[in-house]
N, C-alpha and C positions, 0 to 999 in steps of 0.2 A: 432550080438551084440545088436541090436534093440530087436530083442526078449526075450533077455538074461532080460534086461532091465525092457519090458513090463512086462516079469514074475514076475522082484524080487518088482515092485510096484505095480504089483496083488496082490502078498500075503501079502506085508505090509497095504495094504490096508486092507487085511480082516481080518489079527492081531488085526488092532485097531481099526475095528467096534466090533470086538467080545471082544476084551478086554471093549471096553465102554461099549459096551450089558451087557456084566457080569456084570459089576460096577454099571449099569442102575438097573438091575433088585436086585441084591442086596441093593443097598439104599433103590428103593420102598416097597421093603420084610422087609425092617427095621421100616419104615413109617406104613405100611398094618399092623404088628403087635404091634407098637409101642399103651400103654396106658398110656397116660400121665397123674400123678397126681400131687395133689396141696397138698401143707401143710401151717397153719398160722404160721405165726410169733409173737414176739412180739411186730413190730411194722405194726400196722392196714391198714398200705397204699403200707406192702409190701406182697409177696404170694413168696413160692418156689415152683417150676414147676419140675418135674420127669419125663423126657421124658421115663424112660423106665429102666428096667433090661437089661445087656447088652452095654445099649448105654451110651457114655463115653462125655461128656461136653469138657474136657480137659484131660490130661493125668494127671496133677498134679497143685497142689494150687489154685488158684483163681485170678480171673481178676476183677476188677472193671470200669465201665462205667457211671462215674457222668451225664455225659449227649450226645447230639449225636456226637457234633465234638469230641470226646473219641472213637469213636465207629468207627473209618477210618481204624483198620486193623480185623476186623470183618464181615462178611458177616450178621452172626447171629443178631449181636447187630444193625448193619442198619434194620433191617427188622421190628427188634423190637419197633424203635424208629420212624417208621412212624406210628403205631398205635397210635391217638389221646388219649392223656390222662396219656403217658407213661413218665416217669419223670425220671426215673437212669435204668440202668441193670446190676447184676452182675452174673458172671459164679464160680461155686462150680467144683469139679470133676464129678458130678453125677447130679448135679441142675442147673437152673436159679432160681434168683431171680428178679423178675420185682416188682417196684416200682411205685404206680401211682401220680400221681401228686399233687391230695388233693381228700376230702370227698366227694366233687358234682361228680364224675367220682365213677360210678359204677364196681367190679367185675362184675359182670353179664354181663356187656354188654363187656368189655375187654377180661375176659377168652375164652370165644369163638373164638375171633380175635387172640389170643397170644399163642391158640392151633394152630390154622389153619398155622402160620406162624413155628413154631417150628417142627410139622410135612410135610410140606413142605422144609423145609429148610434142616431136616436130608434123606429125601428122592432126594433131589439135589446132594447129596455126596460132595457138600463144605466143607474145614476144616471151623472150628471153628474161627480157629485165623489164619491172614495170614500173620502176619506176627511174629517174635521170642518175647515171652512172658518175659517182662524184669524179672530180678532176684528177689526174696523178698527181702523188707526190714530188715526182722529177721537175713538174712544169716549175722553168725561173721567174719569179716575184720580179718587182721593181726593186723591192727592196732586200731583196738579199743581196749580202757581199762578195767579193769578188771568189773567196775559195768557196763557199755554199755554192756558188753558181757554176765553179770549175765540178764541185762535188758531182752535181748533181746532172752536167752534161757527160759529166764520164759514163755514172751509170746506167743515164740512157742510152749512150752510145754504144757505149762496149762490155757495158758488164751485164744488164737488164736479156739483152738479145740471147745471149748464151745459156743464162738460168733460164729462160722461157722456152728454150727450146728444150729442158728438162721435164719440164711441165709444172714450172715453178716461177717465181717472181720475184725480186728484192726492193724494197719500199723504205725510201728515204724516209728519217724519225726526226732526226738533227742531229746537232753540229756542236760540240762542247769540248772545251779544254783542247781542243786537238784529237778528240774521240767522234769518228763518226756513226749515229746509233742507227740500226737497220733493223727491219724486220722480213722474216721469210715467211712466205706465202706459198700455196700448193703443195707440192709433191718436197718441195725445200723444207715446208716448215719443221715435219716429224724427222726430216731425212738422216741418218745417222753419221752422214760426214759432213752436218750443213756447219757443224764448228769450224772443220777443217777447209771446208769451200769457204768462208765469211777471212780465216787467218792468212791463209797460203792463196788463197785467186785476189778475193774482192780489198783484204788488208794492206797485200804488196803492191797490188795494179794502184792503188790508191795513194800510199806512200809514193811509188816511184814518179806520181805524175805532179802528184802537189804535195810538196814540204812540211806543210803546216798539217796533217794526219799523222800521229803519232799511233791510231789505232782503229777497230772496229770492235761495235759489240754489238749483241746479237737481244733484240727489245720483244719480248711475247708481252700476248694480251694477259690484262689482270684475272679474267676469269679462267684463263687457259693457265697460269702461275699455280693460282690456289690449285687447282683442280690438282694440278703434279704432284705438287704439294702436300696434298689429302692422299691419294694416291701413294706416294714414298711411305706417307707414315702408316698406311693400311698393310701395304707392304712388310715393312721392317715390322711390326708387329704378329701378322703371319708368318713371318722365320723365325720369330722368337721362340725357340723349347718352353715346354713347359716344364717348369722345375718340378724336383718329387720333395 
């Protein structure tokens, strides 16, 4: 019986060194070939990163990561956000997009670091996301009404596709008075024309398909509010002279 025993956690034992072997040398085989590229955007302080042909970010839609405590069921998104300088991250099917925090913070000196962690990271064989990626906003309820549901196939159809290929996202909030509230994610959210992309693109495509939109407005997180917030007034107090 003891032997019976020793046998059968001999060979489980070398099931699952050979099984992690295999897994081992497959991720690094992914990493060794992996050439990651960069693409601009049209917001300055963001970059989209291309780990690679092949290599898959997500299986579908996009994640957003305002800041770190966002980042709690991600491996990838922690790693990310301990490199100094790094302000949002979001994930595409095929992309990152990294965000830096402001204009004194160079690419040159980031890309390097944001390589090194993205290729290490798919050479560990960690998922991506650990934990279940909540539902889109877009998807139609039963119980929404007929313009919520025109809203909401518009921006999947034709407006979602084109901000994403920015390296950015737009997430349905709701639907009020004739205002539809949105929010921007990725390389959209700091973007400095995401006013005038929300009035002039997402406003008029909106207006002109369904009647009942009289507007768009543009909805940030409460902790990303205050923070501006604190930030303005730190500001405006640093130009204040001081009197004699």
């Amino acid at each position: 019986m003891f032997q019976v025993c020793k046998s059968l956690c001999t060979d489980f034992n070398r099931a699952t060194r050979k099984l992690f072997k295999s897994q081992t040398i497959g991720s690094l085989q992914i990493a060794r070939t992996m050439f990651i590229q960069t693409q601009e955007t049209p917001n300055p302080n963001s970059l989209k990163f291309f780990p690679g042909k092949g290599v898959n970010v997500l299986d579908s839609g996009t994640y957003d990561f305002p800041n770190p405590q966002s980042a709690y069921c991600s491996p990838l998104a922690k790693m990310l956000f301990r490199i100094e300088g790094v302000k949002s991250v979001f994930f595409g099917t095929d992309y990152i997009t990294v965000t830096k925090s402001d204009d004194d913070v160079e690419w040159r000196v980031l890309k390097p670091e944001i390589y090194a962690v993205i290729m290490d990271f798919f050479a560990s064989g960690l998922p991506t996301l650990t934990e279940q990626q909540p539902s889109g906003a877009t998807v139609i309820h039963p119980d929404d009404d007929e313009t919520v549901a025109l809203i909401k196939e518009l921006l999947d159809t034709r407006i979602r596709p084109t901000v994403q290929e920015d390296g950015g996202d737009i997430v349905y909030m709701g639907f009020k008075d004739g205002t539809v509230y949105l929010k921007m994610q990725g390389s959209c959210s700091s973007c400095p024309s995401s006013i005038v992309t929300l009035k002039n693109g997402v406003q008029n495509m909106l207006q002109f398909y369904i009647p009942e939109v009289t507007g768009v407005e543009q909805v940030t997180d409460e902790v990303e509010s205050i923070s501006n917030t604190e930030f303005n007034k730190l500001e405006e107090k640093l130009q204040e002279k001081p009197k004699d």
